[in-house]
DSSP file (Angstrom, degrees, kcal/mol; ACC not computed):
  #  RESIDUE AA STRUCTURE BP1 BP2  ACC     N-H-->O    O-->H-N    N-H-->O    O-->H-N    TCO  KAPPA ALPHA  PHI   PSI    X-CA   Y-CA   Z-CA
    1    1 A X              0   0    0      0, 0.0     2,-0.1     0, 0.0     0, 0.0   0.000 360.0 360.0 360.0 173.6    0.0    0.0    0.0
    2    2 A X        -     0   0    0      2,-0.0     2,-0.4     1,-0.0     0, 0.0  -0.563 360.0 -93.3-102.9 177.2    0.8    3.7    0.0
    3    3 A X        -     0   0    0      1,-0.2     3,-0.1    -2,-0.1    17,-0.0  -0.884  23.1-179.5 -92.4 133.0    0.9    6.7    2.5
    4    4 A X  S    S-     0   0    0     -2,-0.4     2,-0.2     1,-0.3    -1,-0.2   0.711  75.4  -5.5 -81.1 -18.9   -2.0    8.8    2.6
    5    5 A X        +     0   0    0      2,-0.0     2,-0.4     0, 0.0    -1,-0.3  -0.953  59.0 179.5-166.4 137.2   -0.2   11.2    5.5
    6    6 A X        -     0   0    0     -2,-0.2     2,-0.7    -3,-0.1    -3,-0.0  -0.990  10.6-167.1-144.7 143.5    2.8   11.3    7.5
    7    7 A X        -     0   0    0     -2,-0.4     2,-0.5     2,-0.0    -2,-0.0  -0.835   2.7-169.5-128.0 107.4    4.1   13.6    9.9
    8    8 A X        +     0   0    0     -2,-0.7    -2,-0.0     1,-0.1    11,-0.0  -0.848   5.7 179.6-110.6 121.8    7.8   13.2   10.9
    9    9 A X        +     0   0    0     -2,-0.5     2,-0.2     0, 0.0    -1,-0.1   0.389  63.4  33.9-102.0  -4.4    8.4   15.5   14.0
   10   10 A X  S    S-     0   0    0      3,-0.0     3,-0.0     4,-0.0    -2,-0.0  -0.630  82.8-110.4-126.4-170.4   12.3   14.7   14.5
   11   11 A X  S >  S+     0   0    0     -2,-0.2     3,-0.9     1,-0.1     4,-0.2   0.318  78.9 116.8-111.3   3.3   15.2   14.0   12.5
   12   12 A X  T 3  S+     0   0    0      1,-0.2     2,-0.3     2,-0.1    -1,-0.1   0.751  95.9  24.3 -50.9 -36.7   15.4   10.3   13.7
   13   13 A X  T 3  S+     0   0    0      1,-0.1    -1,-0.2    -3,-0.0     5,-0.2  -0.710  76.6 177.2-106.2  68.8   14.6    9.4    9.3
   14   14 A X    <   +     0   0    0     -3,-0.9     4,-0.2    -2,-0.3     5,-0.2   0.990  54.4  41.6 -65.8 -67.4   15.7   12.3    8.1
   15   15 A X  S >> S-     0   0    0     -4,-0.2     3,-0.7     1,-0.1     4,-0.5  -0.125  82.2-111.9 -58.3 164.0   15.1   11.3    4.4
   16   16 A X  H 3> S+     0   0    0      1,-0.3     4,-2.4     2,-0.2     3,-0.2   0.861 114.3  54.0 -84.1 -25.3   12.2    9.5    2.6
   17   17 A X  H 3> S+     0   0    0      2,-0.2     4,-1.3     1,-0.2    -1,-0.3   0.629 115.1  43.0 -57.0 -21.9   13.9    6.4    1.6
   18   18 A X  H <> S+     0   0    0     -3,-0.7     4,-0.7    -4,-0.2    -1,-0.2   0.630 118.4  43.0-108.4  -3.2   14.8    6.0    5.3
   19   19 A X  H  X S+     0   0    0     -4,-0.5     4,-1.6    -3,-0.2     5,-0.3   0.919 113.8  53.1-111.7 -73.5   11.0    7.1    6.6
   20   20 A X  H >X S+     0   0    0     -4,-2.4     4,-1.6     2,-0.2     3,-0.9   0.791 112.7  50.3 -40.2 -67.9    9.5    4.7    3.6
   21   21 A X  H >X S+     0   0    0     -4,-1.3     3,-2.3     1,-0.2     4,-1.5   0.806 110.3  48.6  -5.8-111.0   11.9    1.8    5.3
   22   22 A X  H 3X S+     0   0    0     -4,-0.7     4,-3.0     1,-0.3    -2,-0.2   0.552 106.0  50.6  27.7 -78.2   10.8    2.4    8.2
   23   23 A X  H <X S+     0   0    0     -4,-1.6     4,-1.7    -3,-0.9    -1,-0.3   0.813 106.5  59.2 -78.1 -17.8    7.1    2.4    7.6
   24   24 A X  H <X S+     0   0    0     -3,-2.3     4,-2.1    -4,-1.6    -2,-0.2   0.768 104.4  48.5 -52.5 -41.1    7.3   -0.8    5.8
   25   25 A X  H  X S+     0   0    0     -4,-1.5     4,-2.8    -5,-0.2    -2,-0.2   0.949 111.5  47.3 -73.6 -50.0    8.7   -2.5    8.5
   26   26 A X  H  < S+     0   0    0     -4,-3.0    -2,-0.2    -5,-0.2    -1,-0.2   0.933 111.8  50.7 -35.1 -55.6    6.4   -1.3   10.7
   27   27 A X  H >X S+     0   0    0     -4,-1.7     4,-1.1    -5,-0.2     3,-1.1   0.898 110.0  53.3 -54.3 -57.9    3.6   -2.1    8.3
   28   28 A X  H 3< S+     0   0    0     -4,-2.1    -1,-0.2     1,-0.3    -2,-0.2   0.652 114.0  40.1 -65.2 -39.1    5.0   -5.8    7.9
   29   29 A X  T 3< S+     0   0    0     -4,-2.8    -1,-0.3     1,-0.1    -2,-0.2   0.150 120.1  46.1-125.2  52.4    5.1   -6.5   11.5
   30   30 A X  T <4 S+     0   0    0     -3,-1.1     3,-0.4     3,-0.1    -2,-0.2   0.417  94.0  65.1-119.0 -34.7    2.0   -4.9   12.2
   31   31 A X  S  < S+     0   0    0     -4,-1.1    -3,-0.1     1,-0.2    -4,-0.1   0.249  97.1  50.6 -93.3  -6.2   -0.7   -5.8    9.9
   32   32 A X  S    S+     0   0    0     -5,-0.2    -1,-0.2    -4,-0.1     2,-0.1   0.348  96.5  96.8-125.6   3.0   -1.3   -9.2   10.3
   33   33 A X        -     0   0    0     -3,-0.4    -3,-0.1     2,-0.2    -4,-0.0  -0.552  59.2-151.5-144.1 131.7   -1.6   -8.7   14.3
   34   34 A X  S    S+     0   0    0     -2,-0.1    -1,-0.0     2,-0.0    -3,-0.0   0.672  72.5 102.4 -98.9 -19.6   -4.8   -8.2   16.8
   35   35 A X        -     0   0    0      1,-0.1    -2,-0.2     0, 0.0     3,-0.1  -0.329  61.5-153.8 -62.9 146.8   -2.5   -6.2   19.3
   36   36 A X  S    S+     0   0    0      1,-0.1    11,-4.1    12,-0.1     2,-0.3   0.661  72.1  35.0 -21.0 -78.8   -2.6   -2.5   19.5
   37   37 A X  B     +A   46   0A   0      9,-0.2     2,-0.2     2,-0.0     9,-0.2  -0.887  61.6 176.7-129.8 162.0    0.8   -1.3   20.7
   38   38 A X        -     0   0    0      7,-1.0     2,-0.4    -2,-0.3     7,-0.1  -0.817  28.3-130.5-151.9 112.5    4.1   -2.8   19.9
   39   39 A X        +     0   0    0     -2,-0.2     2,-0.3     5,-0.2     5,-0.3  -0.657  38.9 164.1 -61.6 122.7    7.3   -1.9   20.7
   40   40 A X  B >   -C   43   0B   0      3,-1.7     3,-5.2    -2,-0.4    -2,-0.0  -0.951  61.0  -2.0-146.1 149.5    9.5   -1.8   17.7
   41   41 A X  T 3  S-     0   0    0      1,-0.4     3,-0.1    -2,-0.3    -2,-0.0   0.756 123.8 -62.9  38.7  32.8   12.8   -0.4   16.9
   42   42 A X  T 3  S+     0   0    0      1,-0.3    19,-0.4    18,-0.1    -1,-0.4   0.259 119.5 104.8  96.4 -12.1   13.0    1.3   20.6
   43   43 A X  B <  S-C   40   0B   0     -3,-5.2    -3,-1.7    17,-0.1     2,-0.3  -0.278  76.3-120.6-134.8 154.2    9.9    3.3   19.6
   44   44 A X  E     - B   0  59A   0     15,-3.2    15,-2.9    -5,-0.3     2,-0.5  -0.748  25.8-148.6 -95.8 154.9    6.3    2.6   20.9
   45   45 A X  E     - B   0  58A   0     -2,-0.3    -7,-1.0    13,-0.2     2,-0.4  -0.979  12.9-171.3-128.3 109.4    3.8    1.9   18.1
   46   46 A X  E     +AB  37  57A   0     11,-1.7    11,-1.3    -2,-0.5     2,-0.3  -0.629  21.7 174.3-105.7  72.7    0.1    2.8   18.5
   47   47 A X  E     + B   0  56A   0    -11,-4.1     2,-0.3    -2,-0.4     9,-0.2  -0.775  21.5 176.0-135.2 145.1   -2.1    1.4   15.7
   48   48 A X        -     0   0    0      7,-1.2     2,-0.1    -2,-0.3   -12,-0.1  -0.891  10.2-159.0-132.8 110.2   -5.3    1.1   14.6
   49   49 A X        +     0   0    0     -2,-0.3     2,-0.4     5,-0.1     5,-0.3  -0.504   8.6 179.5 -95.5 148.5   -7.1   -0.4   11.3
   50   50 A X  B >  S-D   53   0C   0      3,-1.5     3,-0.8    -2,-0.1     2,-0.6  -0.877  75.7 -46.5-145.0 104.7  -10.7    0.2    9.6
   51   51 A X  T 3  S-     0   0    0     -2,-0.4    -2,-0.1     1,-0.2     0, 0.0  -0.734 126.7 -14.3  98.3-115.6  -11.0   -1.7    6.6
   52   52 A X  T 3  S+     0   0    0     -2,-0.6     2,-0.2     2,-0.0    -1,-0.2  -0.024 113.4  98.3-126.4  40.5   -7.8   -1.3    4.6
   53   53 A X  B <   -D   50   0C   0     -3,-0.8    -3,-1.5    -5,-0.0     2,-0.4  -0.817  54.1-158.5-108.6 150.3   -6.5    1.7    6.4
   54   54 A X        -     0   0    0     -5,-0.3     2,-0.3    -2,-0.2    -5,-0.1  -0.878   3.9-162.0-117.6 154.9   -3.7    1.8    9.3
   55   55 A X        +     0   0    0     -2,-0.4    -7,-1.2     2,-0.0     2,-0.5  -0.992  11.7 177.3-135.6 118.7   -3.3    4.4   11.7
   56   56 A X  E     -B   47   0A   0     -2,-0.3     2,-0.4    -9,-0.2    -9,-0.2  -0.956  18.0-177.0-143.4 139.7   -0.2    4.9   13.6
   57   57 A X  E     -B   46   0A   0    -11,-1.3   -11,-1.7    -2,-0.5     2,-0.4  -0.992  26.1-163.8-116.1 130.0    0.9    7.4   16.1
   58   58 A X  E     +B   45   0A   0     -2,-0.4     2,-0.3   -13,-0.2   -13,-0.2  -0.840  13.6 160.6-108.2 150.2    4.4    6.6   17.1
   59   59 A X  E     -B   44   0A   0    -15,-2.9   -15,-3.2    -2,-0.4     4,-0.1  -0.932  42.9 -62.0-166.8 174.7    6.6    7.7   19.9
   60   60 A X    >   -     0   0    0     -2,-0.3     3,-1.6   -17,-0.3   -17,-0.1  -0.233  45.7-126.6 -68.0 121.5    9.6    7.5   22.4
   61   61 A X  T 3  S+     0   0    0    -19,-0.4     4,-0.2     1,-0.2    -1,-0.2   0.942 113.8  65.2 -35.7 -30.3    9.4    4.2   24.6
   62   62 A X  T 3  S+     0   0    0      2,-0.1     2,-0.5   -18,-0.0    -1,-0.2   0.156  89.7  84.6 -83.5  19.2    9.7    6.7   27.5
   63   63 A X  S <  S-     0   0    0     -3,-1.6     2,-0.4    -4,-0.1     5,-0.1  -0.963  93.3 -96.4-125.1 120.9    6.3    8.1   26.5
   64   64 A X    >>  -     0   0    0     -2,-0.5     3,-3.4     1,-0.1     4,-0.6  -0.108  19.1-149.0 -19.0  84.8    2.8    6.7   27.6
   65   65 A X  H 3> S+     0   0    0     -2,-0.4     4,-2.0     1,-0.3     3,-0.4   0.764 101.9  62.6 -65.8 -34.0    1.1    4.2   25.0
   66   66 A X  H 3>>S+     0   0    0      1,-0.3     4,-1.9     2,-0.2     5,-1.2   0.952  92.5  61.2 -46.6 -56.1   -2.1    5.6   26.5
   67   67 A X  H <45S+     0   0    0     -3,-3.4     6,-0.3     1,-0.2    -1,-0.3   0.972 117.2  28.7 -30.4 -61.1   -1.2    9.0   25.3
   68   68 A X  H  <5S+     0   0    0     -4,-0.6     6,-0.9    -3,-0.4     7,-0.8   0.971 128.9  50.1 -72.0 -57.2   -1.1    7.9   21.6
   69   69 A X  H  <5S-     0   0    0     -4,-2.0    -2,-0.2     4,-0.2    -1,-0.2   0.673 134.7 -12.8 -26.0 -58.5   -3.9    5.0   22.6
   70   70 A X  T  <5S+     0   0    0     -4,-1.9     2,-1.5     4,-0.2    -3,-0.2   0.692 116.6  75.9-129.9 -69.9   -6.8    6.8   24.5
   71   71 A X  S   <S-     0   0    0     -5,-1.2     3,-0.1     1,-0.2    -1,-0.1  -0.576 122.4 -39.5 -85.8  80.1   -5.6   10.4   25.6
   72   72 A X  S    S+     0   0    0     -2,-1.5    -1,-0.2     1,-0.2    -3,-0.1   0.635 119.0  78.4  95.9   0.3   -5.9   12.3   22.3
   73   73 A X  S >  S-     0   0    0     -5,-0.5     3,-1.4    -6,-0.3     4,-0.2   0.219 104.1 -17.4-127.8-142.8   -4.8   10.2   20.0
   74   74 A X  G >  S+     0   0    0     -6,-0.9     3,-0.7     1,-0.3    -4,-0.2   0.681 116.5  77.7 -59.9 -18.2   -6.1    7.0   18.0
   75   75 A X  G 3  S+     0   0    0     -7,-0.8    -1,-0.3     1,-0.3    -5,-0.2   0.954  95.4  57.3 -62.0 -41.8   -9.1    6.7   20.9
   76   76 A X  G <         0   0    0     -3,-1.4    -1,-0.3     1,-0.3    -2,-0.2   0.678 360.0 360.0 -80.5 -26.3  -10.5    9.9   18.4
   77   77 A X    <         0   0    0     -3,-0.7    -1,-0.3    -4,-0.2    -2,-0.1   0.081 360.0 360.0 -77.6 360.0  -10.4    7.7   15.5
């Protein structure tokens, strides 16, 4: 599939070749999955699918999976 939206707020993938990576992998060990949150690549993983769309807010381990979950986040979804 493609991206419909991305929003890269650091420099952790600074290029699109490294941010496209990146979301592929995610996507790959993500998609196939009943869970939620996932820890991947250090990073907490918040995702949520409706149909044959994904939604993912990603963030710091050191950040609250509720935050992206619940508080503001994919819970609006």
């Amino acid at each position: 599939g493609d991206r419909l939206f991305v929003k890269y707020y650091d420099d952790t993938y600074p290029t699109a070749k490294e941010q496209k990576a990146f979301e592929k992998n995610i996507f790959n060990k993500t998609h196939r999955t009943d869970s939620e949150i996932a820890l991947l690549e250090g990073l907490t993983v918040v995702y949520k699918s409706s149909i044959d769309l994904y939604f993912y807010v990603i963030g710091s381990s050191y950040e609250n999976e509720q935050r992206g979950h619940g508080g503001g986040g994919l819970g609006t979804l």
